[in-house]
C-alpha positions in Angstrom: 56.2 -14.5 -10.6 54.2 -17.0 -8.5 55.6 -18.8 -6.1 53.3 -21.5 -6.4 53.3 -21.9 -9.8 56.8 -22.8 -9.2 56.6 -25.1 -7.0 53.6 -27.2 -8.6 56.2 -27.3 -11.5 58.7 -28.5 -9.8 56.8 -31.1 -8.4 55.7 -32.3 -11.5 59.2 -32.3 -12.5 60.3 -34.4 -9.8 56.5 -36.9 -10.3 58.2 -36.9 -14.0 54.2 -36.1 -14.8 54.8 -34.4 -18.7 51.0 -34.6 -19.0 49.8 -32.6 -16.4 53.0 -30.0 -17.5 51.3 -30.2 -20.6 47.8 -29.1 -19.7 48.7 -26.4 -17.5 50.6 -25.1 -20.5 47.6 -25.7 -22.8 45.3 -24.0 -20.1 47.1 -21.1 -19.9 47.9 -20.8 -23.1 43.6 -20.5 -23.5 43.2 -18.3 -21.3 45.7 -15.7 -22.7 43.9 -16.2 -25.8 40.4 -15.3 -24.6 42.1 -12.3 -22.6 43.7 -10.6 -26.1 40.4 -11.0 -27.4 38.7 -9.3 -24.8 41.0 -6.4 -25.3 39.0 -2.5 -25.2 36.8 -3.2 -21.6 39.5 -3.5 -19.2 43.1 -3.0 -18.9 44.3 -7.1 -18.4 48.0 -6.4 -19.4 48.9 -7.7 -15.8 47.1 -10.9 -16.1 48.7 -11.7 -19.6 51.9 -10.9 -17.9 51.3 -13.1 -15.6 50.2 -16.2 -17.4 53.0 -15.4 -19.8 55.6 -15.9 -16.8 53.8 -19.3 -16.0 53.8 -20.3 -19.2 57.5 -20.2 -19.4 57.5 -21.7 -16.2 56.3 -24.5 -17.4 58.0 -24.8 -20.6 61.1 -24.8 -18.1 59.9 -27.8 -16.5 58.7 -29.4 -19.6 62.6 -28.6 -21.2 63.8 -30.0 -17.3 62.1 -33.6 -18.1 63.4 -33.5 -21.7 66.9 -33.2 -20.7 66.2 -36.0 -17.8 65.5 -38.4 -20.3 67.6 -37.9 -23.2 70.3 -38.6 -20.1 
């Protein structure tokens, strides 16, 4: 998994910044979706794979902030 994906995650954690959390999720979450439908020309398992990892990434953070507040 990436590195870096962590840590912009974790400093949107710490910014408590939900929105831009949010839209990385969302944009991911796109892209994956164009991916499967381009299915047959190349092999893009990796790539899903990979922005399936950062997508839990982020829900991680997102779950992080939801537990900060209800606290």
């Amino acid at each position: 998994m990436s590195e870096a994906i962590e840590r912009i995650v974790g400093a949107y954690v710490k910014l408590r910044n939900r929105k831009a959390l949010e839209d990385m999720k969302v944009h991911r979450q796109r892209l994956m979706t164009e991916l499967k439908s381009a299915h047959g020309r190349f092999d893009l398992s990796l790539l899903i794979k990979q922005l399936d990892d950062e997508i839990a990434v982020t829900e991680l953070g997102l779950w992080m902030l939801n537990t900060a507040a209800a606290a």
